[in-house]
ROTORLUM-326661 format. One record per atom (N, C-alpha, C, CB): atom name; y, x, z; residue in three letters; chain; residue number from 1. Coordinates in steps of 0.1 Angstrom, whole numbers. Glycine has a CB too. Layout:
# residues N
   at      yy      xx      zz    aa   ch     i
   CA       Y       X       Z   ala    A   NUM
...
END
This chain:
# residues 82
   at      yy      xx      zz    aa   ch     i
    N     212    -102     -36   unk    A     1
   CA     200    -101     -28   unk    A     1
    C     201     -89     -18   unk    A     1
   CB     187    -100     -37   unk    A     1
    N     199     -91      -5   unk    A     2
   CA     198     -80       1   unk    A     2
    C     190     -71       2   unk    A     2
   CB     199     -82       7   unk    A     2
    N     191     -55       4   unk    A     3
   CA     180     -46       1   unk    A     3
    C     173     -45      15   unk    A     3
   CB     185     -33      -5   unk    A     3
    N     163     -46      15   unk    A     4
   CA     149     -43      27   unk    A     4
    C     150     -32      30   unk    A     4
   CB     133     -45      24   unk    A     4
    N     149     -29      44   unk    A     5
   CA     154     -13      50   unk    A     5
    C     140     -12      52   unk    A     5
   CB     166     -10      64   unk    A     5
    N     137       4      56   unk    A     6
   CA     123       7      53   unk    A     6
    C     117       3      70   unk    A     6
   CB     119      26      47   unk    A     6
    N     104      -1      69   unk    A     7
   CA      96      -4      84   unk    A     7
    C      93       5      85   unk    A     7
   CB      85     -12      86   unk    A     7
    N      98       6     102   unk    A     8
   CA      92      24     107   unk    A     8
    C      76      25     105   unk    A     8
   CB      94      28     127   unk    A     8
    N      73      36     100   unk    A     9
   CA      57      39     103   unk    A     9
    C      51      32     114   unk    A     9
   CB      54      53     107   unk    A     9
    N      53      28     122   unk    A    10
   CA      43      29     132   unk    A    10
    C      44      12     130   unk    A    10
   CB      47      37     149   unk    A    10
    N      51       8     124   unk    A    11
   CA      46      -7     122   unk    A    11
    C      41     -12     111   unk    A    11
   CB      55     -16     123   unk    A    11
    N      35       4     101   unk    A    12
   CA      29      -2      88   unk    A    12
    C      12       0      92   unk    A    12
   CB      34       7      72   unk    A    12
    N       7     -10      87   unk    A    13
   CA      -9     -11      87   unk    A    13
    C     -14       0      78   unk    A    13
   CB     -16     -25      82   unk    A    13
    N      -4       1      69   unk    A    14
   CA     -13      14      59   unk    A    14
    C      -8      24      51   unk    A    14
   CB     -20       8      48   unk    A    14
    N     -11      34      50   unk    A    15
   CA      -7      44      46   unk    A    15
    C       8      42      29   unk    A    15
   CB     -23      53      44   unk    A    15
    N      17      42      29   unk    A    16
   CA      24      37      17   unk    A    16
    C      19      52       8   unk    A    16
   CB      43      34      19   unk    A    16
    N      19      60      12   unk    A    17
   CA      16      77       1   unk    A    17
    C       2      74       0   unk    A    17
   CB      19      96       9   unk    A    17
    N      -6      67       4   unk    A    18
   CA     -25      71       1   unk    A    18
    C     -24      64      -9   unk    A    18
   CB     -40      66      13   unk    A    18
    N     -17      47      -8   unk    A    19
   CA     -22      34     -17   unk    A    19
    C     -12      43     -29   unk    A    19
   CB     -16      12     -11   unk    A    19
    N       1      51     -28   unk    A    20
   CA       4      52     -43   unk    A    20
    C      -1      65     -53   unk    A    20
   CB      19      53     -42   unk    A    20
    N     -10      73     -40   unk    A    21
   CA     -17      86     -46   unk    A    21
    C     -31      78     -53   unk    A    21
   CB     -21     100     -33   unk    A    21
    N     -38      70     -42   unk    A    22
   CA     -45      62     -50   unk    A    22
    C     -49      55     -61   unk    A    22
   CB     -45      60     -48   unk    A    22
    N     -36      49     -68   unk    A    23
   CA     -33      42     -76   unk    A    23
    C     -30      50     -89   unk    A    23
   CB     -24      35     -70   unk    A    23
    N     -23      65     -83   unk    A    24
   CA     -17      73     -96   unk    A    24
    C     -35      80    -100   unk    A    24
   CB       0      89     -90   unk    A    24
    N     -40      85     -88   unk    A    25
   CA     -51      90     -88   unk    A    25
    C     -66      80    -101   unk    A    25
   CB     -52      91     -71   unk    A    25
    N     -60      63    -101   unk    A    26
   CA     -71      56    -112   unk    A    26
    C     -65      56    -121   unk    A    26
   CB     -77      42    -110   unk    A    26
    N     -50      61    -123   unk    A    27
   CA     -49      58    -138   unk    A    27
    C     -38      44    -142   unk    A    27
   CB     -67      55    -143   unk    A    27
    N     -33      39    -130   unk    A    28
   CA     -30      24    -132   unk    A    28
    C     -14      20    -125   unk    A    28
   CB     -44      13    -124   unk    A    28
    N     -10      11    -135   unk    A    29
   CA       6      12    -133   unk    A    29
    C       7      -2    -125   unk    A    29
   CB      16      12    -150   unk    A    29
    N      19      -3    -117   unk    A    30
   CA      18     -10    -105   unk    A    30
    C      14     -25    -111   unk    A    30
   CB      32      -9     -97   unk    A    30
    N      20     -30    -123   unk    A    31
   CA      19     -38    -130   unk    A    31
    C      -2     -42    -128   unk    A    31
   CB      28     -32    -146   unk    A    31
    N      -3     -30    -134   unk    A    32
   CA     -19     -37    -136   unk    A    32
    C     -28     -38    -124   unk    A    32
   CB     -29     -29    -146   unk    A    32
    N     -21     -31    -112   unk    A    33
   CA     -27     -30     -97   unk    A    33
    C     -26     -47     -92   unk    A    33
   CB     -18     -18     -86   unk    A    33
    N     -12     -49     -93   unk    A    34
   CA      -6     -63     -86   unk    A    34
    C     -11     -71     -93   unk    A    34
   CB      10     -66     -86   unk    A    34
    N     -11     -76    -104   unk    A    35
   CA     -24     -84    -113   unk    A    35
    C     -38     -83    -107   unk    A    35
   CB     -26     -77    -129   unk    A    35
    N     -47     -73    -107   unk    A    36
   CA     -61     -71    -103   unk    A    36
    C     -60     -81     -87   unk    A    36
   CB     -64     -52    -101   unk    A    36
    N     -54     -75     -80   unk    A    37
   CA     -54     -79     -63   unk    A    37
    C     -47     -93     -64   unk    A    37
   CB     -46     -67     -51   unk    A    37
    N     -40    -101     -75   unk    A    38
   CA     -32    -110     -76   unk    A    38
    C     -21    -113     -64   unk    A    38
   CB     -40    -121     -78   unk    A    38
    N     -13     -99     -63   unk    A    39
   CA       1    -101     -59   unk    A    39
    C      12     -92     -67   unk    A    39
   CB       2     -97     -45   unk    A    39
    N      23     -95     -61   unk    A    40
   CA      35     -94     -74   unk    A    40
    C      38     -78     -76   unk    A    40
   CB      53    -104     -69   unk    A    40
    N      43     -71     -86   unk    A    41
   CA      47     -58     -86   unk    A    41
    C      55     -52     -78   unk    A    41
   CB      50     -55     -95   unk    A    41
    N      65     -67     -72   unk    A    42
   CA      72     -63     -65   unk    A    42
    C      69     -57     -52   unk    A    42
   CB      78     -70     -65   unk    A    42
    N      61     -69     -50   unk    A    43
   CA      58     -67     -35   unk    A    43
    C      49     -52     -32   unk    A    43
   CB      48     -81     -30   unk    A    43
    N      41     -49     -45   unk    A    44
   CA      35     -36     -44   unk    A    44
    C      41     -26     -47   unk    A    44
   CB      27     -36     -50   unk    A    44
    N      55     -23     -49   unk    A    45
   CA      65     -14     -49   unk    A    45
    C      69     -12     -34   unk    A    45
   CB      76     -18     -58   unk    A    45
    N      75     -25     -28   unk    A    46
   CA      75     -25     -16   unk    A    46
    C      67     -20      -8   unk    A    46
   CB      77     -34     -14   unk    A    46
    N      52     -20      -7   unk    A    47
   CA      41     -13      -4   unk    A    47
    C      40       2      -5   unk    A    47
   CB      31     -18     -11   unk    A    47
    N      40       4     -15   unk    A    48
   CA      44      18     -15   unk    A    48
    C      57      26     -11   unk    A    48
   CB      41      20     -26   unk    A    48
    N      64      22     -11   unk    A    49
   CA      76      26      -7   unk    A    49
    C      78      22       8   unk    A    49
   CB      87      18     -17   unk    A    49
    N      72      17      15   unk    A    50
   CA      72      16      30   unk    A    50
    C      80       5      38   unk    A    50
   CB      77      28      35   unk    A    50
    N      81      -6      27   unk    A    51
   CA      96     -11      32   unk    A    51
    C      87     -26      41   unk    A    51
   CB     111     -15      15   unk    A    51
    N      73     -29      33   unk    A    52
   CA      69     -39      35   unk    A    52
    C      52     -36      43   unk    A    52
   CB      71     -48      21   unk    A    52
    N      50     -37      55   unk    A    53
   CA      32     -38      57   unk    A    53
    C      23     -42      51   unk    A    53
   CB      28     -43      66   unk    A    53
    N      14     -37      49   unk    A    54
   CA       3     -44      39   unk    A    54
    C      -9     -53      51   unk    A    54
   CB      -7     -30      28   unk    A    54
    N     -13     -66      50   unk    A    55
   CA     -17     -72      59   unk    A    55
    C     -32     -65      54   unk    A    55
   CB     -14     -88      61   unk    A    55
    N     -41     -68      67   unk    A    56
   CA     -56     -63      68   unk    A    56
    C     -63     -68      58   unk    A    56
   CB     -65     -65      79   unk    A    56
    N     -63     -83      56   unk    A    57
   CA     -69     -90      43   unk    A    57
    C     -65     -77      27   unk    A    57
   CB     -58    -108      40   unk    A    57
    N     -52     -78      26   unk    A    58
   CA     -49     -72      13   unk    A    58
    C     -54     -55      17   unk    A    58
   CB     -28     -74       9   unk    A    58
    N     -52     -51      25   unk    A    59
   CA     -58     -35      29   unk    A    59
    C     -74     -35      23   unk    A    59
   CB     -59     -33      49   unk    A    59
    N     -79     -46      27   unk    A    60
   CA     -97     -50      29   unk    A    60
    C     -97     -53       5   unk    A    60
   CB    -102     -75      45   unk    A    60
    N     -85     -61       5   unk    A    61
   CA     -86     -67     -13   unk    A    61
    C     -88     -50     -21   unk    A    61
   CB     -66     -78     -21   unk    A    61
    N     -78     -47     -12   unk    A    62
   CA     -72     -26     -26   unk    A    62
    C     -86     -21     -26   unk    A    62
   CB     -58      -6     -16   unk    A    62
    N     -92     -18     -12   unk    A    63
   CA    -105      -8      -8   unk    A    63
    C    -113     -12     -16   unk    A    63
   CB    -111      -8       6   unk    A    63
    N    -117     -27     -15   unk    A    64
   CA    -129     -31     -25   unk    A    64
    C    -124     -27     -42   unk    A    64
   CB    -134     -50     -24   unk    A    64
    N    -110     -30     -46   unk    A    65
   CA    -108     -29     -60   unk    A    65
    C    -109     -13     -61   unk    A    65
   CB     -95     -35     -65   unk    A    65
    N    -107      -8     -59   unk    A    66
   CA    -103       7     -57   unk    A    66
    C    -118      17     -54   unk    A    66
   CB     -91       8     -41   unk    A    66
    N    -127       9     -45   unk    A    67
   CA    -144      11     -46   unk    A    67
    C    -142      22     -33   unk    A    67
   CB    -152      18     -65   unk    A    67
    N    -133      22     -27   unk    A    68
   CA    -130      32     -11   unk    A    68
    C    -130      26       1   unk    A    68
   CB    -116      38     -10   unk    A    68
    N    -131      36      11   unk    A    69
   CA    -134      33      23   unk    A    69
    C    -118      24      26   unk    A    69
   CB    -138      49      33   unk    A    69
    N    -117      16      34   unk    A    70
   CA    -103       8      37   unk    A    70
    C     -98      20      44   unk    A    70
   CB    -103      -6      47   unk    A    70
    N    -103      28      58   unk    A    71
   CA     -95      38      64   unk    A    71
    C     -89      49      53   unk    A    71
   CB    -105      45      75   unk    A    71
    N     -91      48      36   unk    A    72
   CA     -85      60      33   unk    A    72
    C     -71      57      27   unk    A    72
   CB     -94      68      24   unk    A    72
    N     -69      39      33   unk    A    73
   CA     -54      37      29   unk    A    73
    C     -48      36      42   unk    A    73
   CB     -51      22      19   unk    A    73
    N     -51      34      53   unk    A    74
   CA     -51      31      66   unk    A    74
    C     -38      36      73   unk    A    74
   CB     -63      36      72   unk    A    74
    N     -27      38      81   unk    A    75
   CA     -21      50      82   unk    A    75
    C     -27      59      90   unk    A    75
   CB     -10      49      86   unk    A    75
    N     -30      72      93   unk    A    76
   CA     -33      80      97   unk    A    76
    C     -24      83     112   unk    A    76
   CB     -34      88      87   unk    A    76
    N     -27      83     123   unk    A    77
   CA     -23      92     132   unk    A    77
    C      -9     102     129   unk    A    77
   CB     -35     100     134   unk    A    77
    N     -13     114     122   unk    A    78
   CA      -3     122     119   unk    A    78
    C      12     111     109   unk    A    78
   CB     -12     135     110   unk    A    78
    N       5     103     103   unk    A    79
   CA      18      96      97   unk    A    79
    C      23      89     106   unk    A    79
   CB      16      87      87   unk    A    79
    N      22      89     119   unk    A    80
   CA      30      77     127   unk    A    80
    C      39      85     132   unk    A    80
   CB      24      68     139   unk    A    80
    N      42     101     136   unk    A    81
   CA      51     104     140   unk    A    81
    C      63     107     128   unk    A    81
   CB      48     113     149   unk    A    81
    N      57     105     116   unk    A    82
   CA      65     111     107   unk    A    82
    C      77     103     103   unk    A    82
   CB      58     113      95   unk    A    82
END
């Protein structure tokens, strides 16, 4: 299988470091995140790791599970030149 090279920042919809500080921040292993929102662990590795964009729907699914503003997974300004 071939490995997915990472998407530049500026073409991710959402921050990959907020959704995995987020995530470490409730307590919950990718396993029980990807279950809750009903997508794969993979794909939510990929998410965090930057390799894959998270579409607005799934951005809009985390915020409500997660009980946060959607902008605090969002990418930020300063992360686009990074």
């Amino acid at each position: 299988m071939p490995q997915r090279t990472r998407v530049p920042h500026g073409s991710l919809n959402h921050s990959p470091e907020a959704l995995r500080w987020t995530r470490d921040a409730k307590g919950l292993r990718q396993r029980e995140l990807a279950d809750a929102v009903g997508i794969s662990r993979s794909y939510l590795s990929e998410l965090e790791c930057g390799t894959r964009s998270a579409p607005p729907h799934l951005l809009n699914k985390l915020a409500a599970y997660f009980r946060c503003p959607v902008t605090m997974l969002e990418l930020r300004d300063d992360e686009v030149a990074a």
